[in-house]
C-alpha positions as CSV (number, residue, x, y, z in Angstrom):
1,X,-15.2,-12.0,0.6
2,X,-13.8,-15.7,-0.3
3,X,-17.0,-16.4,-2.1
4,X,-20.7,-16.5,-1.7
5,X,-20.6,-19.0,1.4
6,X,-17.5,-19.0,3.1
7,X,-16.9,-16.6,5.6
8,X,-13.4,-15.6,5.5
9,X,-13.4,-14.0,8.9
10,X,-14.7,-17.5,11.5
11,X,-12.2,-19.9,12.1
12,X,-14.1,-23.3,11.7
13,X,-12.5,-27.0,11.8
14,X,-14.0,-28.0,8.9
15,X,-12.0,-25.4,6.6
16,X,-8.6,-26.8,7.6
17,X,-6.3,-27.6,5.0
18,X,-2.3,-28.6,5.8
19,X,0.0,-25.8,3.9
20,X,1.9,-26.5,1.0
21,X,5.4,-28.1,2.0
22,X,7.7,-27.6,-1.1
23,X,8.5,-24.0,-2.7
24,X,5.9,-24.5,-6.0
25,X,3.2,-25.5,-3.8
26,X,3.6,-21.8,-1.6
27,X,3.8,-20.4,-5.2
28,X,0.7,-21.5,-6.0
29,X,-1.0,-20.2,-2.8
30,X,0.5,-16.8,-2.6
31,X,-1.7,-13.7,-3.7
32,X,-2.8,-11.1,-0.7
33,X,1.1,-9.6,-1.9
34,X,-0.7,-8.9,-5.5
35,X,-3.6,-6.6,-4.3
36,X,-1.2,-5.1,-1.8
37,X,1.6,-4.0,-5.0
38,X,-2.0,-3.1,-6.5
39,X,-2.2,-0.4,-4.3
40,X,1.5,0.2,-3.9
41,X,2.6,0.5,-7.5
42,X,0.4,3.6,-7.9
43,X,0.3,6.7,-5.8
44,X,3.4,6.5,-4.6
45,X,5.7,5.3,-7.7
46,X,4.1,7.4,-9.8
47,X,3.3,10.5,-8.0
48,X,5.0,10.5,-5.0
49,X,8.5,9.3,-5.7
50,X,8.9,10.5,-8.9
51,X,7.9,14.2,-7.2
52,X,11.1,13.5,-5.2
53,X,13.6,12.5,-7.7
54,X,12.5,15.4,-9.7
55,X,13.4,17.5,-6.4
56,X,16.2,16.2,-4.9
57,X,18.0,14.4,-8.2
58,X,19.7,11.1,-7.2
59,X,20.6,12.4,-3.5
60,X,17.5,10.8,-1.6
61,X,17.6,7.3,-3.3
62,X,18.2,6.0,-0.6
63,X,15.1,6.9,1.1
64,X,13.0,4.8,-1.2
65,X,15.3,2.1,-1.1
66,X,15.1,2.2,2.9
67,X,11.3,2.9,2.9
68,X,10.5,0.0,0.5
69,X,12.9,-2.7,2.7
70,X,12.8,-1.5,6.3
71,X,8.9,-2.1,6.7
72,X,8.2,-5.3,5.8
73,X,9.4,-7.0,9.2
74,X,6.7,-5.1,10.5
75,X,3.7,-6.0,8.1
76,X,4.8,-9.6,8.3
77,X,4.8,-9.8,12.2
78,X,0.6,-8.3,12.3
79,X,0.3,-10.9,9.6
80,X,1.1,-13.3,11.6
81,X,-0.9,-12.8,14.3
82,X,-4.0,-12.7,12.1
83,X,-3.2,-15.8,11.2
84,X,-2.4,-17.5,14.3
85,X,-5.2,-16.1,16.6
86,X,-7.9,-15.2,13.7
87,X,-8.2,-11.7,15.0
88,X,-9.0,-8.9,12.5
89,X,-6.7,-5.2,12.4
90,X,-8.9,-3.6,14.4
91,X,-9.8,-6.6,16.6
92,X,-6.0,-6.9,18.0
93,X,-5.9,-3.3,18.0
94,X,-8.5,-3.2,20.7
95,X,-6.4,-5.3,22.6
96,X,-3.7,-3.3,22.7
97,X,-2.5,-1.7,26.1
98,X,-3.5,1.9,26.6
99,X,-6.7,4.3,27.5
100,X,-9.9,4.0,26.0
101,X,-10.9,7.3,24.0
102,X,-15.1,6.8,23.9
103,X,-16.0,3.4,23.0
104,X,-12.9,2.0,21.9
105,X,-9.0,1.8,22.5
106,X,-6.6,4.3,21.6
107,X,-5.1,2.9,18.9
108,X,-8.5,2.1,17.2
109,X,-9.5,5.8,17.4
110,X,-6.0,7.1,16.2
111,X,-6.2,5.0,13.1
112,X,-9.2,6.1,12.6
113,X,-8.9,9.6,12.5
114,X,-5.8,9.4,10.6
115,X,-7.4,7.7,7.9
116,X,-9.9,10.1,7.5
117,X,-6.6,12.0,6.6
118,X,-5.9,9.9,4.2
119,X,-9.1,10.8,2.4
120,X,-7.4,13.5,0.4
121,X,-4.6,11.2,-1.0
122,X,-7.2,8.8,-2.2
123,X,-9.0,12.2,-3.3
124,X,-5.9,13.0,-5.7
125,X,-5.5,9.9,-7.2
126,X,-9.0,9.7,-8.6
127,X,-8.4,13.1,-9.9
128,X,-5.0,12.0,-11.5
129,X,-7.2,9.3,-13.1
130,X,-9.5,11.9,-14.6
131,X,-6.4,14.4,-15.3
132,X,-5.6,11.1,-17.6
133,X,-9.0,9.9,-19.0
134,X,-8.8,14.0,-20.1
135,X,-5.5,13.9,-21.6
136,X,-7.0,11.3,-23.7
137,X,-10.2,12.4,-24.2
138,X,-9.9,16.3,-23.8
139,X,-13.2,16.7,-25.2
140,X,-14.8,15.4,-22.0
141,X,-13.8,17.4,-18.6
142,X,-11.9,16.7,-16.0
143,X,-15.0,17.0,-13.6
144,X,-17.1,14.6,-15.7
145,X,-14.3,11.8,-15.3
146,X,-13.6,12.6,-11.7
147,X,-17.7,11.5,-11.2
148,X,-17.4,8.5,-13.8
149,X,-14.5,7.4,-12.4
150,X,-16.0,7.3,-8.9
151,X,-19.2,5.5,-9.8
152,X,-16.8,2.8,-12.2
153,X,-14.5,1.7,-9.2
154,X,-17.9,1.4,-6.8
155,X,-19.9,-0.8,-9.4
156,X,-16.6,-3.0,-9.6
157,X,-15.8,-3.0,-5.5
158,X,-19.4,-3.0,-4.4
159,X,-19.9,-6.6,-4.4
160,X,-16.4,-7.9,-5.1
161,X,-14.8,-11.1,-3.6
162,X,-11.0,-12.0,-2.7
163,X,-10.8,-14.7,-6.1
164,X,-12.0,-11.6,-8.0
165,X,-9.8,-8.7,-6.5
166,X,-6.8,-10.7,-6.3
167,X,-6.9,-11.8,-9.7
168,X,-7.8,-7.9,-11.1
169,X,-4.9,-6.3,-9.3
170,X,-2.6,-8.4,-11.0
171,X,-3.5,-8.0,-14.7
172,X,-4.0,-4.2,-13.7
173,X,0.1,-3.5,-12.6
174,X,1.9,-6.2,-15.3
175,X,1.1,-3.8,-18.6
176,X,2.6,-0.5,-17.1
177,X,5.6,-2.2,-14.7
178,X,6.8,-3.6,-18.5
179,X,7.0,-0.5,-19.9
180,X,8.7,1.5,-16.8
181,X,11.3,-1.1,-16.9
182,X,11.8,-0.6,-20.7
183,X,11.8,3.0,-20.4
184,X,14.6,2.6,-17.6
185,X,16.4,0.9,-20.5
186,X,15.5,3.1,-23.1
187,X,16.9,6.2,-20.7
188,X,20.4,5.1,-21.1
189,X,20.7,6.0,-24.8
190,X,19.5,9.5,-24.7
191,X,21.1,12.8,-22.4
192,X,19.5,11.5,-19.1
193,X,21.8,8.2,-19.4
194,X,22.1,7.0,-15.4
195,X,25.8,6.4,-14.2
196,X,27.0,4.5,-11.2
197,X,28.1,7.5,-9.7
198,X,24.7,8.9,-9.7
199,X,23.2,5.4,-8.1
200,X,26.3,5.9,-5.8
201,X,25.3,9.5,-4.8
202,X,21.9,8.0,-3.6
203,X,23.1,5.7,-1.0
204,X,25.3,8.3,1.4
205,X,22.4,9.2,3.4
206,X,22.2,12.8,2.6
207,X,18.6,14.6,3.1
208,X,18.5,18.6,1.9
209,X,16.3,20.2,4.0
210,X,14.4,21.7,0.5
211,X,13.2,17.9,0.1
212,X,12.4,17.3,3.6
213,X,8.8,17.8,2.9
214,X,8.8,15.3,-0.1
215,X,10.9,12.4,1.9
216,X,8.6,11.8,4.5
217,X,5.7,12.2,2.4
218,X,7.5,8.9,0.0
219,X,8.5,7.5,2.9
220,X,4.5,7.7,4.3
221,X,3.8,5.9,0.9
222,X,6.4,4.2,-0.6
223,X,6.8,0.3,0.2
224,X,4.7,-1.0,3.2
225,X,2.8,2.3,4.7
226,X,1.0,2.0,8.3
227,X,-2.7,1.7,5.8
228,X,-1.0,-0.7,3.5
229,X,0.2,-2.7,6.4
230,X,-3.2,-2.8,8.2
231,X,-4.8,-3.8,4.6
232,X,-2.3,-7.0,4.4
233,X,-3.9,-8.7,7.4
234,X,-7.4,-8.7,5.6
235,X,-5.7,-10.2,2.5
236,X,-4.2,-12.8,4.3
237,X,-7.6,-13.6,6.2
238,X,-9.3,-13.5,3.0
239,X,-6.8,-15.6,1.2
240,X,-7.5,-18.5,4.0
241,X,-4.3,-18.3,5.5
242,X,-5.8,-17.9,9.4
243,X,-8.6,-19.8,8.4
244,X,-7.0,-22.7,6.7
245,X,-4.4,-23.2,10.1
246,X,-8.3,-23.4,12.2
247,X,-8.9,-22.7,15.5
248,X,-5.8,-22.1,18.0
249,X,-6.4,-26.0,20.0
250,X,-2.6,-25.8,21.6
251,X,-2.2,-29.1,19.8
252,X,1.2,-29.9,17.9
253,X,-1.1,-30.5,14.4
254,X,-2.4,-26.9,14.9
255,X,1.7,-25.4,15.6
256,X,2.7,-27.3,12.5
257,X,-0.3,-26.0,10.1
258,X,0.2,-22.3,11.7
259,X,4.0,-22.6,11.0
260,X,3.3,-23.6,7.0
261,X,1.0,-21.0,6.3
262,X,2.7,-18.3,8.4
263,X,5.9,-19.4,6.0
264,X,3.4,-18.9,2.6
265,X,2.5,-15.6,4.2
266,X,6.6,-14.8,4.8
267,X,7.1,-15.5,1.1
268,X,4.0,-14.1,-0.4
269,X,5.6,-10.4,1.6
270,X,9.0,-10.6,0.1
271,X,8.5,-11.5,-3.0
272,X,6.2,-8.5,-3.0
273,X,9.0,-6.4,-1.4
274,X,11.4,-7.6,-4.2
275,X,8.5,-6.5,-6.8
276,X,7.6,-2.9,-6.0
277,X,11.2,-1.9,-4.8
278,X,12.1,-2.9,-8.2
279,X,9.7,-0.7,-9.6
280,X,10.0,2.1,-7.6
281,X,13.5,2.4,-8.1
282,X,12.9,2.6,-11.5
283,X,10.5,5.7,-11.3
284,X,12.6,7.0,-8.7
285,X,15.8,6.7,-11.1
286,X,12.9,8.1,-14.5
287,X,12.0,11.3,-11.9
288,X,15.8,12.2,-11.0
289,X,17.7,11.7,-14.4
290,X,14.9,13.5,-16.7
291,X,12.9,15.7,-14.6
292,X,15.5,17.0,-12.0
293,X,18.0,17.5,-15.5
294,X,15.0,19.8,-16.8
295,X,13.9,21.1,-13.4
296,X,10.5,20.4,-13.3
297,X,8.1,19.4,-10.3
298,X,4.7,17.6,-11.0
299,X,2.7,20.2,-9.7
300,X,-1.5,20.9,-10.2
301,X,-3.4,19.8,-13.3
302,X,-0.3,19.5,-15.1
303,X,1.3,16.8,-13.0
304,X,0.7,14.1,-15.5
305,X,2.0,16.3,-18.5
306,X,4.9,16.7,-16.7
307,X,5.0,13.1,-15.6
308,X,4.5,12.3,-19.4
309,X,8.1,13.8,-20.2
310,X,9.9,11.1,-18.3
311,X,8.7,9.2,-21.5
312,X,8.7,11.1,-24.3
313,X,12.0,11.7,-23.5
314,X,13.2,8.0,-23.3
315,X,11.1,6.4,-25.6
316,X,9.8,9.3,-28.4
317,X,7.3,11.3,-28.6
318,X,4.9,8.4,-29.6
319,X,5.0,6.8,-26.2
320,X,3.0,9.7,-24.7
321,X,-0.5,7.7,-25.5
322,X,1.2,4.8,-24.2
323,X,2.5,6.9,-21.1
324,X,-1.3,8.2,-20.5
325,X,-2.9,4.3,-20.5
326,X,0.0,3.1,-18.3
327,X,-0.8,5.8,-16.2
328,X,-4.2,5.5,-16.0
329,X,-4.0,1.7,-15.1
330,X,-1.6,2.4,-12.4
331,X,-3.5,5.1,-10.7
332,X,-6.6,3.0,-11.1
333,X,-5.1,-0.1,-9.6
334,X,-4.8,1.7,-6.5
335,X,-8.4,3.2,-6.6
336,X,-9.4,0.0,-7.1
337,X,-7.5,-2.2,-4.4
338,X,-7.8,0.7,-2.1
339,X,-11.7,0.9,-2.1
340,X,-11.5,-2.5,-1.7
341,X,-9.6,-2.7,1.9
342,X,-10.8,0.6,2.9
343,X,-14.8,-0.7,2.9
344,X,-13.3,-3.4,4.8
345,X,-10.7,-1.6,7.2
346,X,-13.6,1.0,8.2
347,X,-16.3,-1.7,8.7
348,X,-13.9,-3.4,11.0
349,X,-13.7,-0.2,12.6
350,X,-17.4,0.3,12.8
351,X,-17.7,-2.7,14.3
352,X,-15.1,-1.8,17.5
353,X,-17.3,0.9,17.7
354,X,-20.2,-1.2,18.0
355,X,-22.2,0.2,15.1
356,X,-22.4,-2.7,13.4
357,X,-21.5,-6.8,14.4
358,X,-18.3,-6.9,11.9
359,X,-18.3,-11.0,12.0
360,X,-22.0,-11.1,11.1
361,X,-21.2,-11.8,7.2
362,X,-24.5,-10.6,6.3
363,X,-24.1,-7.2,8.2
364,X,-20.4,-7.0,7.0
365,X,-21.1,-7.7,3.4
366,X,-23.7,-4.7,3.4
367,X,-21.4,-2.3,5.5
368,X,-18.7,-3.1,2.8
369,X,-21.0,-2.6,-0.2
370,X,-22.2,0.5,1.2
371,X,-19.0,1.8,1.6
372,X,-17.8,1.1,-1.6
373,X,-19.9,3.7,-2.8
374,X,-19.7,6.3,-0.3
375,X,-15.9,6.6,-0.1
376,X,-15.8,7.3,-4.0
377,X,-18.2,10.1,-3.8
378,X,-16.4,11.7,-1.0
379,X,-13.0,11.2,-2.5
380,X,-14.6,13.1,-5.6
381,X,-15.6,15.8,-3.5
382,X,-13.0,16.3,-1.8
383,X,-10.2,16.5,-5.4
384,X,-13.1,18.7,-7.0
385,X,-12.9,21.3,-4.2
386,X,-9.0,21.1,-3.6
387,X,-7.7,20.6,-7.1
388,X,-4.7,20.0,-6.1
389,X,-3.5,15.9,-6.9
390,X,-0.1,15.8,-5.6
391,X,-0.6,17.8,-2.8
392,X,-3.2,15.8,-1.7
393,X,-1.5,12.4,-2.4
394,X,1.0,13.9,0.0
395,X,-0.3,15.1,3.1
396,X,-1.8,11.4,2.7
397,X,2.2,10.2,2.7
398,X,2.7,12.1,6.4
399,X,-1.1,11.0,7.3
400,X,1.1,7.2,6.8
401,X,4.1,8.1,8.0
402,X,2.0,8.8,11.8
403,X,-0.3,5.5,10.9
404,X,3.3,3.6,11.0
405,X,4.0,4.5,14.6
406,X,1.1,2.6,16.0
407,X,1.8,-0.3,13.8
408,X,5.1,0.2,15.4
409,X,3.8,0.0,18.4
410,X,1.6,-2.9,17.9
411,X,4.0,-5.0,16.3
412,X,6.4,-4.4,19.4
413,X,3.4,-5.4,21.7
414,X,2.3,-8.4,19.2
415,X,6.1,-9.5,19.4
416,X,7.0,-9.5,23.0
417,X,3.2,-10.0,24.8
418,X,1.2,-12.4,22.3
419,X,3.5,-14.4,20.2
420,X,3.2,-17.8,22.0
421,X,6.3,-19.8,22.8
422,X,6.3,-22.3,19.8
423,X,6.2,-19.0,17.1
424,X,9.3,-17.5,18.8
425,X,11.4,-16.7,15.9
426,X,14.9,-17.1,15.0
427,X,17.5,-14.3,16.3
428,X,18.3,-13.4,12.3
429,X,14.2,-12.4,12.0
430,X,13.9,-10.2,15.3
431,X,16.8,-8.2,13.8
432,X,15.6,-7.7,11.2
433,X,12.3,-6.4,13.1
434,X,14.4,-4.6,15.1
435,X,16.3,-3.0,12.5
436,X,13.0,-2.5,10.4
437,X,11.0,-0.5,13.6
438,X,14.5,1.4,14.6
439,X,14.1,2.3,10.6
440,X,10.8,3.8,10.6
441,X,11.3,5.8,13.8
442,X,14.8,7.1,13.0
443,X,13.4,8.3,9.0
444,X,10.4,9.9,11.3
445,X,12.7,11.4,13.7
446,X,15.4,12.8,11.8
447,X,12.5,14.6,9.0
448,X,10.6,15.9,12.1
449,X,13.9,17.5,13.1
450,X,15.0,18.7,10.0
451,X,11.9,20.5,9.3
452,X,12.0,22.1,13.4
């Protein structure tokens, strides 16, 4: 949480605070974007769309260029609402229209159950952190670090705050985003040199049905995924944005705090977007001009060798150490933020269900510690039975791809049923959400008929 006690999740007068008004003073309060690239700038950049380029060569570039843009309308209109009505994820999801499955709405149990799915994605990247940790130290096994790793990301999420996560995920992504992007540079001196026509290739549209599989999968988990989406809105009620804007009064001081912070929260999202489209681009472009050229799919145990090649080809040999830490930071940035929101996400969930009161901090604080712990044992299970990373990371990405339609569907609801009259937006912005829903369900669509 915030800190020790503030309680991020009750709206109280006395925590109001009018937002920022000038450009450096949003700057200064912007942050849930950080953990959120945290978890973004790992799985799917270096697993996921790298396993496409190296299948599909420049072809499907623009899939990662559409899945990193198309969402964020989406992720930015359930922001919003947190922040004007205080609700949680799973709180607003329980309002949404629909049947009841057991105790709780539709939408609440279908989240749920697909994130159990998502287990084995989370289950392959802690075991492409210990496929690193035993390129490095090969004289330890895979299985050891697999169990180290789970017990080292629950001792530092178990009793982690907001100040504390925020500022991690940060220092965690700069170090390896530095040396993709100088890789990408190094690239155009050696055989895999990139060409205009090749970037030009990407951007007709064209889908081969032998990457079909592989395209939905980065689409699931590149950019803004339904999980990553849901995660935002407890970053932003962490942060203070809902909090800060205080209890909805209907009076005009209320409209005008909700309105600044809701325009932090609009620029903490796209300058996020504008991050980690930049980087994924670039380990799209690494996966399509090296291993595509040599023919080789990260696969098994060997993913990370083969992911390694992407650098020891543009850099030198000598980069392969530097490759391996990179790599390890990356992958654990997303261990690490996504323990974080998953304790959260589930005790939220646990709470709809009535198992435990979610807004008693005390109660929440001890669901979320406990949870930190559990979720890393069974994602260690779970890779040290399958053993199979990037197949696991992407049934995770169609696990996403599914989570999206019922943030789909709750955005359209949020939009047009509970957006109150002074928080109407402008034509340009529902176009955008327009285009951005029409985005995710045509991409859906159009794999789910290519692979019938």
């Amino acid at each position: 949480m915030t800190d020790n006690h503030t309680d991020p999740y009750r709206l109280d007068i006395q925590q109001i605070k009018d937002p920022p008004t000038h450009l450096f003073g949003r700057l200064s309060h912007l942050g849930p974007g950080f953990i959120l690239s945290a978890v973004i700038v790992g799985s799917g950049e270096l697993i996921a769309t790298t396993s496409l380029g190296a299948k599909a060569g420049f072809v499907t570039f623009w899939v990662i260029l559409v899945s990193c843009g198309v969402k964020v309308a989406v992720q930015m209109e359930l922001a919003k609402q947190a922040i004007i009505t205080g609700e949680t994820a799973m709180q607003s999801f329980g309002l949404l229209p629909g049947p009841r499955i057991g105790k709780v709405r539709w939408s609440v149990a279908g989240y749920f159950y697909l994130a159990l799915v998502k287990m084995f994605q989370v289950g392959g990247i802690i075991g492409g952190v210990a496929i690193v940790l035993n390129m490095i130290f090969p004289w330890l096994s895979i299985t050891y670090w697999v169990l180290v790793m789970a017990v080292v990301v629950a001792l530092m999420v178990y009793r982690g705050y907001y100040g504390y996560i925020e500022k991690l995920s940060l220092v965690l992504i700069a170090l390896f985003t530095i040396f993709t992007f100088t890789s990408l540079y190094f690239i155009q001196a050696t055989p895999y040199a990139i060409h205009w026509s090749d970037i030009w290739s990407g951007l007709q549209g064209h889908l081969p049905n032998n990457t079909v599989w592989y395209a939905i999968a980065a689409f699931g988990i590149t950019g803004v995924g339904g999980e990553e989406i849901i995660y935002y809105t407890y970053w932003c009620l962490e942060k203070g944005y809902a909090r800060f804007t205080g209890p909805r009064d209907g009076s005009t001081a209320w409209e005008a705090r909700a309105h600044g912070w809701i325009k932090v929260m609009k620029l903490d999202a796209l300058l996020a977007m504008v991050f980690y489209t930049a980087v994924t681009a670039s380990f799209y472009l690494l996966g399509a001009a090296v291993l595509h050229q040599r023919g080789e799919i990260p696969e098994g145990f060997k993913m990370i060798e083969t992911l390694s090649g992407m650098y020891t080809e543009t850099v030198g040999p000598g980069a392969k150490l530097l490759f391996l830490v990179g790599a390890f930071i990356v992958l654990f940035s997303t261990l690490f933020a996504a323990l974080a929101a998953w304790a959260r996400q589930y005790s939220d969930i646990f709470g709809q269900y009535g198992w435990i009161n979610f807004f008693d901090m005390e109660q929440r604080r001890r669901s979320i510690a406990r949870l930190s712990w559990l979720f890393p044992l069974l994602w260690a299970i779970l890779f040290l039975t399958i053993k199979l990373p990037v197949l696991m990371v992407m049934s995770g990405g169609i696990a996403g791809s599914l989570m999206l339609l019922i943030v789909v569907y709750a955005a359209i609801h949020f939009r047009l049923r509970r957006t109150p009259e002074a928080f109407r937006p402008t034509t340009g912005y529902d176009l955008y959400l327009a285009l951005s829903i029409l985005g995710i369900l045509g991409v859906s669509a159009y794999g789910i008929i290519q692979l019938l």
